[in-house]
N, C-alpha and C positions, 0 to 999 in steps of 0.2 A: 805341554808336549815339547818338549827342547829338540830341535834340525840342527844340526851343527853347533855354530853361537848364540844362534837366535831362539827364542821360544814363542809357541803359537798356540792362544788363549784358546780355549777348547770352545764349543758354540755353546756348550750346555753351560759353562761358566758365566759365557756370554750373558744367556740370558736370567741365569739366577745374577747375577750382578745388575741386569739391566730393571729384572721385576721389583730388586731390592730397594733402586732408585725411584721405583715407580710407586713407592709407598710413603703415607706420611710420618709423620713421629710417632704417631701410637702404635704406627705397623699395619694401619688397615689401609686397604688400597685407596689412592684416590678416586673421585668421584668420574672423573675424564675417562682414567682408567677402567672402571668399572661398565664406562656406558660402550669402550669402545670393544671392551670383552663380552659385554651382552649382546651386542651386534652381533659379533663374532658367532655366538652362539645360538643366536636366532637363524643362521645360514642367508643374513644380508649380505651380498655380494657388492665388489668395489665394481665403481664404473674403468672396466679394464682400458678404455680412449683417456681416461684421467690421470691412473695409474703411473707414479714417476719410478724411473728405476736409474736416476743418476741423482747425484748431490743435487737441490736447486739452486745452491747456494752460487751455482756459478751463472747461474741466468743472468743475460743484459735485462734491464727493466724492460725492455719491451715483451721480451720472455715472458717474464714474470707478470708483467700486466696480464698479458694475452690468456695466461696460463689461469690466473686467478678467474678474470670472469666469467671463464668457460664453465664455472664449479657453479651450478645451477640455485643453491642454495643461498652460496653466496650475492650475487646477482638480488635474490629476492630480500634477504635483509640488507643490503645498501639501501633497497628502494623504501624498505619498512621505516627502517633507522633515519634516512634522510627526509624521512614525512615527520618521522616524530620528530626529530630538530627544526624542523621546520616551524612546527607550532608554537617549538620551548621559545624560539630565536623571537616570533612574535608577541609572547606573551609576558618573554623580559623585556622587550624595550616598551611597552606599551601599559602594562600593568601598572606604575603606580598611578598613570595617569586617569584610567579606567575607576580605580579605587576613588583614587579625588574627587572625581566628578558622579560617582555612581552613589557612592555613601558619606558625599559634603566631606570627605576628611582634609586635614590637611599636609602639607609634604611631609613630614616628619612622621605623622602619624599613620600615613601609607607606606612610608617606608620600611616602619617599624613591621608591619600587618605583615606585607610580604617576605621578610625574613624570616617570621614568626611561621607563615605558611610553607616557606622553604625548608626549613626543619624537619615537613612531612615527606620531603624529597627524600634526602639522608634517611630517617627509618626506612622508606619503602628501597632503597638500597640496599639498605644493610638485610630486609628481611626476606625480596625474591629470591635474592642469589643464596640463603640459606634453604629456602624452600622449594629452590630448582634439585640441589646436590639432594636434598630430602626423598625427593619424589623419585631421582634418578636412583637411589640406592635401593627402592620398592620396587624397579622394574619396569616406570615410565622411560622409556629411550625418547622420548619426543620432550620431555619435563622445559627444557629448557626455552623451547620453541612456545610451548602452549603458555607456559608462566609470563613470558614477553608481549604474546598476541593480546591476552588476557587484560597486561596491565595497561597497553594503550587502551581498551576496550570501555575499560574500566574508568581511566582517565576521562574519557569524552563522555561517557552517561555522569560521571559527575561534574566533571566543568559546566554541563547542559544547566541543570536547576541552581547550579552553584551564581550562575550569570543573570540567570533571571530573575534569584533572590531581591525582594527590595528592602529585606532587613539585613544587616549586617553579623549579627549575632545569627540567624542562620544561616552564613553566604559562607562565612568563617571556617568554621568546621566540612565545610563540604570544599573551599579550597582546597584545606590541609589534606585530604584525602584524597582528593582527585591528584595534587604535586607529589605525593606519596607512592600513588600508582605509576605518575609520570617518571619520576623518578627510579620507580623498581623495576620499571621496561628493560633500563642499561645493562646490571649484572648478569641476568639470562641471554640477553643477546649477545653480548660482548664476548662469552663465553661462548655462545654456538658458534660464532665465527673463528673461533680460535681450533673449536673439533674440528671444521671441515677443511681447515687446512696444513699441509706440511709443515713444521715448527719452525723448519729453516725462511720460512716465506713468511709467518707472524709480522713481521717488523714493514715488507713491503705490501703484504694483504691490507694492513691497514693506515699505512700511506693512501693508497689506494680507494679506501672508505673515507679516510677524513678527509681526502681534498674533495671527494661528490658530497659528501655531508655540507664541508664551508660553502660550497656553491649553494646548495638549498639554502643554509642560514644566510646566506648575505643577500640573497634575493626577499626573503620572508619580513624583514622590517618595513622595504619600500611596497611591499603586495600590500602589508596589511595595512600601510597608511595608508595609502593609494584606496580600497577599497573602503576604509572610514571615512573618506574623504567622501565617497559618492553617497552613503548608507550619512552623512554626516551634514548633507546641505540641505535636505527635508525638516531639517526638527534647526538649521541654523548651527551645523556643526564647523569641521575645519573648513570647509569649503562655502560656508551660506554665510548667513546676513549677520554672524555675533561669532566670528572660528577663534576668539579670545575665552570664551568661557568653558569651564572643565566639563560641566554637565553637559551642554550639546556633542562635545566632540568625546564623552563616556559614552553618550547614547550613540555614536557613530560605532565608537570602539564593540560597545555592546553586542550589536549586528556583527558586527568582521568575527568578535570569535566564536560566535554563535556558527556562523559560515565556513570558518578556517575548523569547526571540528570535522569538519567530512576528511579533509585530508589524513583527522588522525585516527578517525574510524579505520580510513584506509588500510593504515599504517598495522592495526590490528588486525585488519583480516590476510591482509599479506602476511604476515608473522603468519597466522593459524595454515597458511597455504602451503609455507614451505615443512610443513610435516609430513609431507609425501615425498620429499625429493632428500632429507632431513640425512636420514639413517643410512643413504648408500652412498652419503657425501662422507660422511664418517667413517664409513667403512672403507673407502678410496684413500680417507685422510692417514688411517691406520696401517693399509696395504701398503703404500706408497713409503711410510717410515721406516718398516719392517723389508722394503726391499732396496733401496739406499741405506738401510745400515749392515744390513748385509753382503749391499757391492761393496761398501769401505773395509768390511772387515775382510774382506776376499782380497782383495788389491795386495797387501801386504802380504800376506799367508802366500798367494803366489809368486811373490819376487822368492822369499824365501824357501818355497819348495824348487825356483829353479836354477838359484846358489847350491843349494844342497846336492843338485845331482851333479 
């Protein structure tokens, strides 16, 4: 529609231009897309206290702090996420040492193992985040939430006999699976946190989560020696009468992550919790884009309708 010199994108354009971009290569919606229109159509309602209706982009950080952890959702996967790095934090600095002295091997050949067992990480990556967008196309709105819960869940019932193993040849395979799990936690989470918030706030939403994440990991080496250490001077571990030999202070180690699985029980039922709070954070996330792209495109439209008169 042309006003004097200027012309004013019509809305309907607007938004066939905007669903066009909301499409992959093949042309079918993306999967973000899809969950935050089946909201939509469910009659899930935005939390209207949450609801932004100016750019965020202009928020001082303290703004933007404030503003993120009000989003209830998010709140509960920082707390998920920062348990589950917290285990991962424990179980790389302390694993090959655990290997060494658990299955007599030696450093090359535990080092070898764990590598080998981290490969299971990578698949279970590459296969939740396919099997979240999966489930969310059939009409699970929570997919991404339960697939996360799931895989810490999944990770701790198998670290459990994985650690208690005294063969190696069956401890092996049940690593790979449980680092598989641990690893396929990331894509579905990473992903919920990205729907429950504004796209403009992406970049400091999750400033935000990795500097609470780095506090848990940097805390989680010294806990879990610490706690080998006491689990470590009954059998002659780091702290008794031989803390030189690998076996004593594996059977310290043994205990601590036998122990440090609760937190990552935890970390999966917080995941499975925030599926109540999940779908009207989405719908806040989606409201809130849809009414700052609509004060931008108003801003202009009325300089130009008050030249024209």
């Amino acid at each position: 529609i042309e006003v004097g010199d200027e012309e004013i994108t019509r809305a309907a354009d607007v938004d066939a231009d905007d669903a066009e971009a909301r499409r992959d290569g093949d042309g079918t919606p993306r999967a973000d897309d899809q969950l935050k229109d089946a909201i939509e159509e469910r009659g899930i309602h935005a939390r209207r206290d949450l609801v932004l209706h100016q750019d965020p982009e202009h928020m001082n950080p303290w703004q933007a702090f404030g503003y993120v952890l009000r989003i209830p959702t998010i709140r509960t996967l920082i707390l998920a996420s920062s348990l589950g790095y917290f285990y991962f934090a424990g179980l790389r600095t302390f694993a090959v040492v655990f290997l060494r002295g658990r299955f007599h091997l030696a450093q090359a050949s535990a080092t070898m193992l764990l590598v080998a067992v981290g490969v299971g990480a990578i698949v279970g990556a590459l296969a939740t985040g396919r099997l979240s967008d999966w489930l969310i196309d059939r009409g699970h709105l929570t997919a991404r939430i339960i697939v996360a819960g799931a895989a810490f869940l999944a990770a701790a019932a198998l670290f459990l006999p994985g650690i208690l193993m005294p063969s190696l040849f069956a401890a092996a395979p049940l690593f790979f699976l449980a680092a598989a799990a641990l690893g396929g936690s990331n894509p579905p989470l990473d992903a919920a946190r990205l729907d429950i918030v504004h796209f403009r706030l992406w970049g400091r939403a999750e400033s935000i989560r990795t500097a609470l994440r780095f506090a848990f990991e940097a805390v989680a080496p010294l806990l879990f020696g610490y706690v080998s250490t006491l689990f470590g001077r009954g059998a002659g571990g780091f702290g008794g009468i031989n803390p030189k030999t690998a076996q004593s202070g594996a059977m310290g180690l043994e205990y601590t992550f036998l122990v440090m699985l609760l937190p990552l029980m935890a970390a999966g039922l917080i995941m499975l919790w925030a599926r109540r709070t999940y779908p009207r954070d989405v719908a806040t996330a989606a409201t809130s884009e849809r009414a700052t792209r609509r004060g931008a495109d108003h801003e202009p439209n009325s300089d130009v309708q008050e030249r024209s008169r």
